[in-house]
LUMBANU-338676 format. One line per 8 residues: number of its first residue (from 1); their letters; for each residue x, y, z of C-alpha. Coordinates in Angstrom, 2 decimals. Last residue first. Layout:
N
NUM	A	X/Y/Z | ... .
//
This chain:
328
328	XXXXXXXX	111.34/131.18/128.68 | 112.49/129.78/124.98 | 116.10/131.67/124.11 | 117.69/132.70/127.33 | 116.08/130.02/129.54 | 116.77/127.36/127.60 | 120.24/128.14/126.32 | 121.33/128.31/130.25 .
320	XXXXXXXX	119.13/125.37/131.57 | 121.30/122.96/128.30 | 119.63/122.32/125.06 | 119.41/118.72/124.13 | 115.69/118.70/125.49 | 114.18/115.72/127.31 | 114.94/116.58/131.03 | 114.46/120.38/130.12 .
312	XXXXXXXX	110.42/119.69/129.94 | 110.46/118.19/133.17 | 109.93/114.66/134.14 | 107.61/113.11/136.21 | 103.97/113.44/134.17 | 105.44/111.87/131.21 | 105.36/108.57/133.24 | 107.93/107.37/135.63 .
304	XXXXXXXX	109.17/103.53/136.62 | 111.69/102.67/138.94 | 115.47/104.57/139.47 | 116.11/108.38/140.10 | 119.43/107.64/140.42 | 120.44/111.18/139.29 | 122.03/109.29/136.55 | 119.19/107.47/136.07 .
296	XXXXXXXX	117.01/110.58/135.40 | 119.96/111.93/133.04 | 119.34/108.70/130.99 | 115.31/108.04/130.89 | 115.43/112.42/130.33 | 117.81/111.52/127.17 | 115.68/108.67/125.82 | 112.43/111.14/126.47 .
288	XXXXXXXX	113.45/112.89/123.00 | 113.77/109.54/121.08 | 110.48/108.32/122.13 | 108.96/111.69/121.01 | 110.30/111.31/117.60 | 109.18/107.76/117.39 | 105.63/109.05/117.76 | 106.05/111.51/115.09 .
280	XXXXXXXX	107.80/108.58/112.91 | 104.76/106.54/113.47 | 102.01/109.01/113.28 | 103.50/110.16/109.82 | 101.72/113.09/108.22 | 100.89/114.96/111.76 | 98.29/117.53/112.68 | 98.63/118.29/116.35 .
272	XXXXXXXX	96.26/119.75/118.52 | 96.38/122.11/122.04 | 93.23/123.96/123.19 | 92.50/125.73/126.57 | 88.89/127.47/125.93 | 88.26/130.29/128.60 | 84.92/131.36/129.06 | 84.59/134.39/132.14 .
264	XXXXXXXX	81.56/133.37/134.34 | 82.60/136.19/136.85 | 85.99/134.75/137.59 | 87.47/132.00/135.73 | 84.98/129.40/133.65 | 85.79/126.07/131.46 | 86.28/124.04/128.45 | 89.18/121.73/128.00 .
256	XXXXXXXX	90.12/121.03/124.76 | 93.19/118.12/123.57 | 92.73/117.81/120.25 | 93.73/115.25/117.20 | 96.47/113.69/115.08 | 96.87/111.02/112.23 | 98.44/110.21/109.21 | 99.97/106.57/108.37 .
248	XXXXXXXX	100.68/106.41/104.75 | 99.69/103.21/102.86 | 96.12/103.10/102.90 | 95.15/103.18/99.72 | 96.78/101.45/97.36 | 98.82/98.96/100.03 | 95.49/98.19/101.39 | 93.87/97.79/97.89 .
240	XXXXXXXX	96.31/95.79/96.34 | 96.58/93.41/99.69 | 92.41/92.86/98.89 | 89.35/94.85/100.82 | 87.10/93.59/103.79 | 85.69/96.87/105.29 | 84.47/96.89/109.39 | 82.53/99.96/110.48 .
232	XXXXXXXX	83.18/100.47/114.24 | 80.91/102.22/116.19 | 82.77/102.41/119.92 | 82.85/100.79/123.00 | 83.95/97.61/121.88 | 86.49/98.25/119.55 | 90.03/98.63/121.81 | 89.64/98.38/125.40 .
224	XXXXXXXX	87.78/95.52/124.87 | 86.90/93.52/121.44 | 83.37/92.97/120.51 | 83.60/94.80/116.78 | 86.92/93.24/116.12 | 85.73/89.66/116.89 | 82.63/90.00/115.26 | 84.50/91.63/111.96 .
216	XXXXXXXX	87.05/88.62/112.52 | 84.06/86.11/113.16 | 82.26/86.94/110.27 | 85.19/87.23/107.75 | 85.78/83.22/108.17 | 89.16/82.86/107.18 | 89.47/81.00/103.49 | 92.20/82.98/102.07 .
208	XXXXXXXX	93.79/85.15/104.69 | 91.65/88.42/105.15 | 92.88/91.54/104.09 | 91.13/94.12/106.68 | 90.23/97.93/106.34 | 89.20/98.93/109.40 | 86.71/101.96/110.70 | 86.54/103.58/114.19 .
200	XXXXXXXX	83.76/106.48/115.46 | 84.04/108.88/117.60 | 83.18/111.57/120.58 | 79.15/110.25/120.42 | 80.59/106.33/120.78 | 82.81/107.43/124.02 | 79.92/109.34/125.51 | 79.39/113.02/125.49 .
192	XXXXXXXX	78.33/115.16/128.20 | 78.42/118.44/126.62 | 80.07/121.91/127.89 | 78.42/124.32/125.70 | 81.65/126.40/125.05 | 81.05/126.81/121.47 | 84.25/125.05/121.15 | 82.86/121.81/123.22 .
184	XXXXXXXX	80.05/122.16/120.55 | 81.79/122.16/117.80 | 84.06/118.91/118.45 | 80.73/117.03/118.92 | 79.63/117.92/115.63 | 82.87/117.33/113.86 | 82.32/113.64/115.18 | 86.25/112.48/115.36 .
176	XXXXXXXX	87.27/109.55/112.66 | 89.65/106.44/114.17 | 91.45/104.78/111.36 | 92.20/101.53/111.42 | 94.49/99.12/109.19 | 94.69/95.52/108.25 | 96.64/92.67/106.63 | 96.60/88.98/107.09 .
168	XXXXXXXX	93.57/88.62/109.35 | 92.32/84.93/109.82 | 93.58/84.52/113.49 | 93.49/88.19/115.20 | 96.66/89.98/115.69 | 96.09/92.30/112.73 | 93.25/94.12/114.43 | 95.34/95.01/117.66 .
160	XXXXXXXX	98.26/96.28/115.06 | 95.92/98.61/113.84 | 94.21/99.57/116.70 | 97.87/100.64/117.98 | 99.35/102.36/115.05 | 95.70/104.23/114.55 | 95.75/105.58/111.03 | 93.94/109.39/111.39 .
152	XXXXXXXX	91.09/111.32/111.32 | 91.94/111.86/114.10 | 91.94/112.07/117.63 | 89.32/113.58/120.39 | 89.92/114.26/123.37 | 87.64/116.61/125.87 | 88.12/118.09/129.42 | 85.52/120.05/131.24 .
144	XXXXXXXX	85.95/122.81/133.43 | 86.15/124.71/136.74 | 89.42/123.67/137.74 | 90.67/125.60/134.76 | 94.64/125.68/135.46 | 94.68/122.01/137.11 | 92.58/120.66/134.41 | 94.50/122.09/131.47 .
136	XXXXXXXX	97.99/121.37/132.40 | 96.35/117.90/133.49 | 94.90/117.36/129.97 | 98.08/118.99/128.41 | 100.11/116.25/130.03 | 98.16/113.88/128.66 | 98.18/114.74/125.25 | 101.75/114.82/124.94 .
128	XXXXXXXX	101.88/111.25/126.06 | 98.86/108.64/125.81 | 98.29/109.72/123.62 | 101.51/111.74/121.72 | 103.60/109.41/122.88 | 105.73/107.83/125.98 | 103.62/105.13/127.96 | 106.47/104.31/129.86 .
120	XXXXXXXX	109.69/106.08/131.21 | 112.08/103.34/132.67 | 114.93/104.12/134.64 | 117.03/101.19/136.03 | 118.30/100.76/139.74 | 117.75/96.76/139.17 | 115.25/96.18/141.63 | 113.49/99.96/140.74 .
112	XXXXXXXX	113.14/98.89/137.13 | 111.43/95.34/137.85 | 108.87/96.34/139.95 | 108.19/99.55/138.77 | 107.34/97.75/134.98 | 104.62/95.91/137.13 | 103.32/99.02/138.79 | 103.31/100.68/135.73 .
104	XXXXXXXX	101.34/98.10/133.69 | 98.82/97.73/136.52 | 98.25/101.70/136.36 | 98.65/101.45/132.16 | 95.18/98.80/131.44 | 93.03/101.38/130.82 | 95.09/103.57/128.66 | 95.92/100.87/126.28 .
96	XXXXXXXX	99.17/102.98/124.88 | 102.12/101.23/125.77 | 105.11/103.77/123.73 | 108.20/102.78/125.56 | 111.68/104.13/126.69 | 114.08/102.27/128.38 | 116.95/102.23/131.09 | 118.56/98.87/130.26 .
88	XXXXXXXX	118.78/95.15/131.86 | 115.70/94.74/134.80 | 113.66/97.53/132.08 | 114.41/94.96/129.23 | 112.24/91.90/130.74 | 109.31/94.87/132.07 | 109.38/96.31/129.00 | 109.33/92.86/127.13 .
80	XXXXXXXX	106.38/91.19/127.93 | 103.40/93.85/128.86 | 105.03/95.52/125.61 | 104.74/92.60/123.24 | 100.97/91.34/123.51 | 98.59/94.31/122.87 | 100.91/97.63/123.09 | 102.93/96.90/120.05 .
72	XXXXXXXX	106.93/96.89/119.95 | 108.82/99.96/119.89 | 111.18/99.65/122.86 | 113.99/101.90/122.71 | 116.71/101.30/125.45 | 118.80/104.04/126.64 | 122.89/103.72/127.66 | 123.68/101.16/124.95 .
64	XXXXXXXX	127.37/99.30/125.76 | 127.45/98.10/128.91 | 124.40/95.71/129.16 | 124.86/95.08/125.44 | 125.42/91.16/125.86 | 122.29/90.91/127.62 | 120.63/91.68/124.04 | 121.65/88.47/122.63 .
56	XXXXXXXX	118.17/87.00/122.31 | 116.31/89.77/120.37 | 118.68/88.68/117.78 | 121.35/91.76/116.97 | 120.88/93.84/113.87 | 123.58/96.74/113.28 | 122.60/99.56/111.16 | 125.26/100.22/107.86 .
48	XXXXXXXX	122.12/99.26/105.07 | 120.14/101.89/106.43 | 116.85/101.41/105.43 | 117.01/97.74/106.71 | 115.20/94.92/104.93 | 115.38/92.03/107.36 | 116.42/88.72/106.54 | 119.46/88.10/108.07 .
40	XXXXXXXX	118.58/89.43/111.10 | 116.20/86.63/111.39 | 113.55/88.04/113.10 | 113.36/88.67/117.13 | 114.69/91.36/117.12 | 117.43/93.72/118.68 | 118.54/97.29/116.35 | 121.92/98.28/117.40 .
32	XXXXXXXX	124.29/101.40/118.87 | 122.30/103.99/117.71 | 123.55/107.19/118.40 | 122.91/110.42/119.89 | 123.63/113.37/120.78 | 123.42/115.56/117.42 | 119.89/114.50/116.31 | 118.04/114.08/113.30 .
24	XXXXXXXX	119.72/110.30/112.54 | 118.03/109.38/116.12 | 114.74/110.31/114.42 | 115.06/108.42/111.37 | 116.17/105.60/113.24 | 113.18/105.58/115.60 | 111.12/106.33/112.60 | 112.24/102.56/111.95 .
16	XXXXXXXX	111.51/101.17/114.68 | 107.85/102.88/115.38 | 106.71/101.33/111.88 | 108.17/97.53/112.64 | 112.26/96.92/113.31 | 111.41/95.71/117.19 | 113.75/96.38/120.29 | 115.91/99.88/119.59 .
8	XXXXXXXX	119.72/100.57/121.18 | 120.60/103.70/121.92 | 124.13/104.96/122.92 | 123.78/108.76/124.09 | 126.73/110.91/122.83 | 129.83/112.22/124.81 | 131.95/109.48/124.01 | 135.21/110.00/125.93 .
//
């Protein structure tokens, strides 16, 4: 009997293919078949050997992939396709547009818990690791302030939000943390600092030939959830430049909450990560929560869950025993 966890990953972009890289570091699992909607004739695989199904055929895998991988962006694919894959497979996904996640869950619930199906959403480092340190940190210093900040660092998701507008044929973002404002919550003052004081967001676009640049940098600049509530500086460079320049994808940030015990005692709770690859960190993490999406269901814990319902040992290939011995 196989002993290993069959994955299967939907979309071949950035978070794919660290998907593959990741699943290639582990010792339990393996991938069964990449599904998407390209020609799989036509796509350049790092792995020569991978399997490439059309997004199409994927019901014909029902049996055969235990944890589904979806790595598709957060601004049009995701509020698709989770919710289509979670009724087939138990799945794994990365939706990051915090504001809109309580309606995403509830839809992704839907489907999940009809079809006894586990589906762990919004799996990352933000929203992901970094939210389960915020509530760590909030329930252990009620007395306190939590603060985020990320970067400096390629945004995966901002980035693929600015290359979804008409007239943009290439484009990154990088989202830049005020130093100043970081300071402060380390001095322990305790600011109140708005979202535009925490950071600001820059893009480098390649517009298509003859797009009017106005209305993308307008349309960037005035988008919700994503631009508007920020400053945003908006760069028009050429495909030599992007690929030049801003070619690797680091990233990373803090999670600091600020706050009092006892006789006015500071305490500063702090957790960061520093990361060269956002996408294969992020894919990394993914991977990981594919064996807590599989032992959940197996428990028939069924429906939708977020970081915040499953347990550190859920996602580890160590067993209770190993655990406790060598990391409690």
């Amino acid at each position: 009997m196989n002993s290993k966890f069959r994955i299967g990953i939907v979309g071949y972009g950035n978070l794919g293919k660290g998907a593959i890289k990741a699943i290639k570091q582990t010792e339990d699992m393996e991938l069964v078949a990449i599904f998407s909607r390209r020609d799989p004739e036509a796509l350049n695989l790092i792995d020569p050997s991978t399997k490439v199904v059309h997004i199409s055929n994927a019901i014909d895998y029902v049996d055969k992939i235990d944890v589904m991988l979806l790595c598709g962006g957060s601004a049009t694919d995701l509020p698709e396709q989770t919710p289509h894959f979670a009724s087939m497979f138990n799945t794994v996904d990365s939706f990051d547009t915090h504001a809109k996640i309580p309606a995403f869950y509830e839809t992704v619930n839907e489907a999940a818990t009809k079809h006894r199906k586990t589906a762990i959403i919004s799996v990352g480092w933000d929203p992901g690791l970094f939210s389960i340190n915020r509530v760590m940190a909030d329930a252990i210093l009620p007395n306190g302030t939590n603060y985020t900040f990320w970067g400096k660092g390629l945004s995966q998701g901002h980035s693929d939000a600015v290359r979804r507008i008409q007239g943009v044929k290439n484009g990154v973002q990088y989202t830049i943390p005020s130093d100043n404002a970081i300071e402060r919550v380390r001095n322990g003052e305790n600011p109140e600092l708005s979202t535009a004081d925490k950071h600001t967001r820059v893009c480098y676009v390649v517009a298509e030939e003859g797009a009017d640049k106005a209305a993308i940098e307008q349309e960037i600049k005035t988008m919700p959830n994503y631009f508007a509530d920020y400053d945003t500086d908006v760069h028009f460079i050429s495909e030599e430049e992007l690929a030049r320049d801003h070619s690797k994808s680091p990233h990373g940030g803090f999670v600091i909450r600020s706050g009092n015990t006892g006789e006015n005692n500071k305490q500063l709770y702090e957790f960061s990560l520093n990361l060269d690859s956002n996408p294969e960190f992020t894919a990394s993490v993914l991977v990981a929560y594919a064996r807590a999406a599989y032992r959940l269901n197996k428990e028939k814990q069924y429906g939708a869950k977020t970081v915040f319902d499953v347990a550190p040992g859920y996602i580890s290939p160590r067993s209770p025993e190993v655990l406790r011995r060598d990391y409690l």
